[in-house]
N, C-alpha and C positions, 0 to 999 in steps of 0.2 A: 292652161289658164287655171290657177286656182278661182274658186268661188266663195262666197259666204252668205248667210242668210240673214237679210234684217228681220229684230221682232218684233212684237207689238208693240214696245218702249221707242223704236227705231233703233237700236243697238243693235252689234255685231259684235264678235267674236272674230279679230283677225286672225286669220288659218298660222298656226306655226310654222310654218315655212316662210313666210312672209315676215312674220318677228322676227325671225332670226337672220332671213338673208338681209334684212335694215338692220342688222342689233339693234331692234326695240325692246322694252325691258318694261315691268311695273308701274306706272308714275311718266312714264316717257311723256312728251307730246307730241301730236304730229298737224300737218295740216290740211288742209283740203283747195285743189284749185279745181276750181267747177271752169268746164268749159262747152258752152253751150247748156244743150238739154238730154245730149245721149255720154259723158266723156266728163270724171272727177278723176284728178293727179291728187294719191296720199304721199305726202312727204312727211321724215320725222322731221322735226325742229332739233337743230344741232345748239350748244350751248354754250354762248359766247363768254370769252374773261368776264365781260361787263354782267353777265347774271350769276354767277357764281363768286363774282368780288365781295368779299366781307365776310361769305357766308358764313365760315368757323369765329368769327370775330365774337368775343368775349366780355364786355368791359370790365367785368368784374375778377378778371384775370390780371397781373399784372405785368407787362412784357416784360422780355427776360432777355438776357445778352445772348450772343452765339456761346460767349466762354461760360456765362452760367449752364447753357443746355447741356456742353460737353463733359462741365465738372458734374452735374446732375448724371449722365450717360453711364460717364464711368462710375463713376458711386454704386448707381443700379449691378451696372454688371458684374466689379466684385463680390457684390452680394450674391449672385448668382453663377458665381461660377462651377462648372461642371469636375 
């Protein structure tokens, strides 16, 4: 059984072994199911299309064809070639 210690704030430091066996990371969320009064389930919150839709959306960008990106791509590259 890993352990961890609340502190005064009531915060905790989840033990790394535990971050890592959930790949939890920085910023993650997770949640808590209290059951009863001896018995909390931590789950991370996984993150569905519907919260990450739009996120890079730009408006001040103006969208661009596939054949523009690819003409762009290659342009890039001969620039860059080795």
């Amino acid at each position: 059984m890993v352990t961890a210690t609340i502190t005064s704030k009531g915060q905790i430091t989840i033990p790394k072994f535990v971050r890592e066996s959930l790949c939890l990371n920085a910023g993650d969320r997770i949640a808590f199911e209290v059951h009863g009064r001896d018995e909390a389930i931590m789950k991370p919150i996984t993150k569905s299309v519907d919260d990450v839709f739009g996120l890079l959306h730009n408006p001040s960008i103006t969208p661009q064809s596939i054949d523009d990106m690819d003409t762009a791509i290659g342009r890039q590259m001969s620039r860059h070639k080795l």
